[in-house]
Structure formats: structure tokens, C-alpha cells
C-alpha positions as CSV (number, residue, x, y, z in Angstrom):
1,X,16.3,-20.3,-10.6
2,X,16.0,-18.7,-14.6
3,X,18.7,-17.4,-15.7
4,X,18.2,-13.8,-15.4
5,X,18.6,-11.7,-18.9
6,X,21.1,-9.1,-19.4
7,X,19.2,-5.6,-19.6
8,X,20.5,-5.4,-23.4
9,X,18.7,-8.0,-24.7
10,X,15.5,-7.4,-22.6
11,X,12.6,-5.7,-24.0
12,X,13.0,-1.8,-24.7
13,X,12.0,-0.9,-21.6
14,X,14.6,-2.2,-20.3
15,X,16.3,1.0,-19.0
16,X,13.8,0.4,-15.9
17,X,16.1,-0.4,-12.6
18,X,14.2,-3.8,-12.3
19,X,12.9,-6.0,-15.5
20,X,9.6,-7.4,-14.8
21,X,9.8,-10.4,-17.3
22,X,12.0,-11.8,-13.8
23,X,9.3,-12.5,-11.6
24,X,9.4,-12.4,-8.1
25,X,6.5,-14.5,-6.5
26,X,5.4,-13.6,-3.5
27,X,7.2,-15.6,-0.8
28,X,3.7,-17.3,0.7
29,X,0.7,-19.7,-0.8
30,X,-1.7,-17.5,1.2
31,X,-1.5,-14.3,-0.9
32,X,-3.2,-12.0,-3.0
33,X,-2.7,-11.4,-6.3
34,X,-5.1,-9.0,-7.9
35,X,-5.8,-5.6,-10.1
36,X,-4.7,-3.3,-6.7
37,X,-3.3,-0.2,-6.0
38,X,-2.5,0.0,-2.2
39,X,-0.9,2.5,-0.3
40,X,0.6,2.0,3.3
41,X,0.5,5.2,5.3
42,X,2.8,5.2,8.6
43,X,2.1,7.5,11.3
44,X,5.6,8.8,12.4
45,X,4.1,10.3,15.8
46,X,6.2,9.7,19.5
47,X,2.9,7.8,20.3
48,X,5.2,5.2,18.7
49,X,8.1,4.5,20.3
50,X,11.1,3.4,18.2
51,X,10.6,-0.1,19.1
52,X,7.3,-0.2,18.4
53,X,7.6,1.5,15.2
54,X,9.7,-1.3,14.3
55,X,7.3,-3.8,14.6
56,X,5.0,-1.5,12.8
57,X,7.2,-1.7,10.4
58,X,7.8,-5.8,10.5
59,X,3.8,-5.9,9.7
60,X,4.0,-3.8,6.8
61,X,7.0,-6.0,5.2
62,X,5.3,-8.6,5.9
63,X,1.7,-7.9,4.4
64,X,4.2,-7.6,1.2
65,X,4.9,-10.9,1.6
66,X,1.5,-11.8,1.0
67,X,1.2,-9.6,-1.9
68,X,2.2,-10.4,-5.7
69,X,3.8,-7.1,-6.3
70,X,4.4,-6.2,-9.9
71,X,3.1,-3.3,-11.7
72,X,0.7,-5.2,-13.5
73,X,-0.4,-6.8,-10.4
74,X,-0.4,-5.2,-7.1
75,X,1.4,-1.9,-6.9
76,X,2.8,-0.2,-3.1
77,X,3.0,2.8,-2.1
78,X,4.6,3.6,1.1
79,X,4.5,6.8,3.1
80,X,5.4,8.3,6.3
81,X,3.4,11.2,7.7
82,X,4.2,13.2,10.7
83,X,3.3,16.8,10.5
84,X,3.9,16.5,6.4
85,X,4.3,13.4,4.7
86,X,7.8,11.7,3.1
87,X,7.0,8.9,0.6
88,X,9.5,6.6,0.6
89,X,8.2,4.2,-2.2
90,X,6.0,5.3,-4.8
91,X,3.2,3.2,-7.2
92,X,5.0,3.7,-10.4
93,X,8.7,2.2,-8.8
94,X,9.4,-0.8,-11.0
95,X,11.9,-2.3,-7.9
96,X,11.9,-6.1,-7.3
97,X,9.4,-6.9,-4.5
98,X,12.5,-7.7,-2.3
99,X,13.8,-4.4,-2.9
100,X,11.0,-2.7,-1.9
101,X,10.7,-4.3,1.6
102,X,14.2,-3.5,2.3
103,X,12.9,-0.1,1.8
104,X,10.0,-0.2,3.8
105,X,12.3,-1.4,6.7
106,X,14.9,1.6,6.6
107,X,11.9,3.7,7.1
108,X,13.5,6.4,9.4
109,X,11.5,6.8,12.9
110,X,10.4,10.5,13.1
111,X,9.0,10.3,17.1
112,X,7.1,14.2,15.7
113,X,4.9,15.3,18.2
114,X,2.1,15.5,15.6
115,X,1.0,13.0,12.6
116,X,-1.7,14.7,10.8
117,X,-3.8,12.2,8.9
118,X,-5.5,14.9,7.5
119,X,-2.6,15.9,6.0
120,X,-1.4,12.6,4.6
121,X,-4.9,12.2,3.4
122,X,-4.3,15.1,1.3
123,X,-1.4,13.9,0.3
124,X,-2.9,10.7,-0.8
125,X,-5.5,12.4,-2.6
126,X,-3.7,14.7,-4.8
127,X,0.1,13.5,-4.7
128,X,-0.9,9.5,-5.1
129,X,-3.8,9.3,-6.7
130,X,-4.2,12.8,-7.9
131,X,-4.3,11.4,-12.1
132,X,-5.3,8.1,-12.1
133,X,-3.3,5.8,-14.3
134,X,-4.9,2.6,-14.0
135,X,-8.5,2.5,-13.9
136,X,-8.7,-0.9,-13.8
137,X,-7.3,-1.2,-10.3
138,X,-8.8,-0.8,-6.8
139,X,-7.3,1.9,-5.1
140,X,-6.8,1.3,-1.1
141,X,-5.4,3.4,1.6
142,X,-4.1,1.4,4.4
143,X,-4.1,4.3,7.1
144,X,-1.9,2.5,10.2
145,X,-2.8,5.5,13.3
146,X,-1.7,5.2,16.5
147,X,-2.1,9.1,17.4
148,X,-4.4,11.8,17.1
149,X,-4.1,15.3,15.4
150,X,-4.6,19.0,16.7
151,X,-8.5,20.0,15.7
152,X,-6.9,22.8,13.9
153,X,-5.6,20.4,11.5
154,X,-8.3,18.0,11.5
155,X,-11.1,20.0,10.1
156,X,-10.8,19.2,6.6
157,X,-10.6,15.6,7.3
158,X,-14.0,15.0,6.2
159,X,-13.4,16.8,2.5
160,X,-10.4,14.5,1.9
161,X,-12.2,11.6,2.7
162,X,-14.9,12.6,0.5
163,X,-12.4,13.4,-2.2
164,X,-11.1,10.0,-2.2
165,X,-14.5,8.7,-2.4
166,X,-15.0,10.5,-5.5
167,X,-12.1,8.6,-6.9
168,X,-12.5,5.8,-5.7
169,X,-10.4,5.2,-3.4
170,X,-11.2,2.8,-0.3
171,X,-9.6,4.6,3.4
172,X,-9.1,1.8,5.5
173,X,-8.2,3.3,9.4
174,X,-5.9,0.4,11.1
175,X,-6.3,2.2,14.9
176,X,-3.2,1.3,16.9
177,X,-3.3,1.3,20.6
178,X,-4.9,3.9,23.0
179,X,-4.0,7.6,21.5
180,X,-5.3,6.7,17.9
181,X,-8.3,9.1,17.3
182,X,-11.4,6.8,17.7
183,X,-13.7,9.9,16.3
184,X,-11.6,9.8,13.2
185,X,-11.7,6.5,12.8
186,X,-15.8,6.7,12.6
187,X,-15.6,9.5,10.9
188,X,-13.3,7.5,8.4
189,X,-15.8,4.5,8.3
190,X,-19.1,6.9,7.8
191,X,-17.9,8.5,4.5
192,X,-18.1,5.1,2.3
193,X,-19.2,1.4,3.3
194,X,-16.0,-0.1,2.1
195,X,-13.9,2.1,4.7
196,X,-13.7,-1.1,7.2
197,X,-11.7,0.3,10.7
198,X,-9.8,-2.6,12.5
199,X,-8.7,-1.5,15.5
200,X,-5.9,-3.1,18.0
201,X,-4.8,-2.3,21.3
202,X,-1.3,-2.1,20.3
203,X,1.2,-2.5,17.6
204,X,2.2,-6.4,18.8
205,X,-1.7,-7.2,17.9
206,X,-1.2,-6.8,14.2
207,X,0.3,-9.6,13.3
208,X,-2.7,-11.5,14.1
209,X,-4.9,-9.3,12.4
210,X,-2.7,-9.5,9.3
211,X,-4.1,-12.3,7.3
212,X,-7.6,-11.3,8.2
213,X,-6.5,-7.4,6.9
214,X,-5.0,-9.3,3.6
215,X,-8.6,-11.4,2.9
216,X,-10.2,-7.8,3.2
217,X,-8.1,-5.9,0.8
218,X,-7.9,-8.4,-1.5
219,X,-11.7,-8.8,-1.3
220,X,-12.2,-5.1,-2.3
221,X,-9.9,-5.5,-5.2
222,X,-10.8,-7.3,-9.0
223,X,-9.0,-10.5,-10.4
224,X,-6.7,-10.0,-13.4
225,X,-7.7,-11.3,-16.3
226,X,-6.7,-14.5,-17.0
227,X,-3.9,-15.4,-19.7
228,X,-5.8,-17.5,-21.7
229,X,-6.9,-14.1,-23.7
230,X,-3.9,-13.8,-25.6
231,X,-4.7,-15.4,-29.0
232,X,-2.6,-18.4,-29.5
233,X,0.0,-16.6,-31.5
234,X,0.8,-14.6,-29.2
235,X,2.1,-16.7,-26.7
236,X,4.1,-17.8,-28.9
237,X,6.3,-14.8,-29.7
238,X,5.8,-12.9,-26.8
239,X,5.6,-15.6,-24.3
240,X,3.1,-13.8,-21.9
241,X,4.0,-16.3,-19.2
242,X,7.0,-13.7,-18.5
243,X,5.4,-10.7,-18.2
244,X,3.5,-11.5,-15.1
């Protein structure tokens, strides 16, 4: 292992909780390493039970495996919704990868009678991706359902969808086991091409699914541009190799 740098003689942004020019790789050789902005929404509803909202998420952390998380790389987002939604990790945390799934697994269970997706759609829209700081990126939603909302709440669905679209941003519906809302699902998948449903009969299914989720998203998303642009100088004194 590198010696790691003490903070004062990093760069200047070095105030950050987590210096990037440190990497972390991502623990796997299968993994994805592209221009991505993806955001893993958790539906907090008692159509979970505890248990299974542990394995929930187990899949999560370990789709993070797979993923070369930095902010010049692929950035997360995590977020619980029940009836409102609680992020627990947002894009712009500069936390080491390892860090950041520890967080995702002290994601409290909420068990709340409702998880609007509406709601966290909204949410996604406006909160997440409401200015758009790095056009260069794909922007995913990874929407894991296992429930369905009241029709009172679902009405705007449709609009938030659409609102995404506008900004680009690809809803992909994960439907887990029998109470996820099939109708929203489609209704998820009509509004753009790229808004893929996978759907499994439970929340033990998604590990197998994983790797075949990760091909998909990192599919949708472009490559960063490779080193060899920095003009020979460069490298010298700033030593790109680091910053990844």
C-alpha cells in the first residue's frame, strides 16, 4: 500500500473528509468504470421485511463493489423513500468508496406502510439532479420497488418521469417480489427506451441479476477520457496517474 499523504501537504482541496489523489479501486476485475452519475433509491415499505431489507441492502453494497467510485468517475447517491425520502449519501460526498458502503449498510429499516415512488421520483428530480453539475456524465436512477403506492399519490408519476427525461436522466424500475406495482413499472419503461424494468420474484433473486444490472448501466453510461490527453508536461508535475 502508498503511503497515504498527510492532508497538509495534499492539494488545496484538501480540507475534503477524503483525498482523492488515494485511490480506492474497486474491489473486483468485473467492474465499471465510466462518466456515471447513479442514484440507488430504496423502498423502505413493510412489504420488506427487516430481513429482507437486509439483503436488499447486501445487493446494493455490493453493486458498489463493482463500481470505480470517485467523483471523477462514478458518483452514488443513496436514498430511502417511504412516504418522503431520507438521502443517506449524496453525489457530491467525496468519502472513500469503503466509507460509503458502510453507509449504505446502516441504512435504517423504516417497515412505513407507504413508499411513494412518485414521491422519491420527485425528489430525484429536483433535490438530485435538480442543477446539473456534470454534463458529461450519464445520470441513472436505480429505482429498487418492492411495493406499490396509494393512486392518490401516484398521479403525477408520469410528469416526473417525463421531467427526468428532459434531463436526461435514465429510470431504471428493479421490481422486487409480488406487491411491486407492475403498472408502474410499464409505465416507467414507456416514458424513454433506456428505462430497462428487471423484475424478480424476490429480494434473494438479485444477486443473480446483479452482474447483468451492472453490464446495463455501465452500457448506458460514456468512457472517460483516456490519460494520454494530458500534454507530456503535465504528467510530469501534476502526476495525473493520482487523481483518478
Amino acid at each position: 500500500g502508498s503511503l497515504v499523504v498527510p492532508p497538509t501537504e495534499g492539494p488545496i482541496g484538501s480540507t475534503t473528509s477524503y483525498v482523492e489523489d488515494t485511490p480506492e479501486p474497486p474491489l473486483h476485475d468485473f467492474h465499471c468504470s465510466r462518466l456515471l452519475d447513479l442514484v440507488f433509491l430504496l423502498d423502505g415499505s413493510s412489504k420488506l421485511s427487516e430481513d429482507e431489507f437486509e439483503v436488499l441492502k447486501v445487493f446494493v453494497v455490493g453493486m458498489m463493489e463493482h463500481l470505480h467510485i470517485s467523483q471523477k468517475r462514478i458518483r452514488v447517491a443513496v436514498v430511502e423513500y417511504h412516504d418522503g425520502s431520507h438521502a443517506y449519501i449524496e453525489l457530491k460526498d467525496r468519502k472513500r468508496p469503503s466509507e460509503l458502503r458502510r453507509i449504505t449498510s446502516q441504512v435504517k429499516y423504516a417497515g412505513s406502510e407507504v413508499a411513494s415512488t412518485s414521491e422519491v421520483l420527485k425528489y430525484t428530480l429536483f433535490q438530485i439532479f435538480g442543477r446539473i453539475d456534470r454534463p458529461e456524465a450519464s445520470r441513472i436512477a436505480l429505482l429498487l420497488m418492492a411495493s406499490q403506492e396509494p393512486p392518490r399519490l401516484a398521479r403525477n408519476l408520469v410528469r416526473y418521469v417525463q421531467g427526468l427525461k428532459k434531463k436526461k436522466v435514465i429510470v431504471i424500475p428493479v421490481g422486487i417480489g409480488p406487491h411491486a406495482s407492475r403498472k408502474q413499472i410499464h409505465l416507467i419503461e414507456k416514458q424513454a427506451p433506456e428505462n430497462k424494468a428487471f423484475v424478480v420474484s424476490g429480494v434473494d433473486e438479485l444477486e443473480q441479476r446483479r452482474d447483468e444490472i451492472i453490464n446495463y448501466l455501465c452500457d448506458l453510461a460514456p468512457e472517460a477520457p483516456a490519460p494520454t490527453q494530458h500534454p507530456p508536461m503535465a504528467q510530469v508535475t501534476v502526476g495525473p496517474e493520482l487523481l483518478e
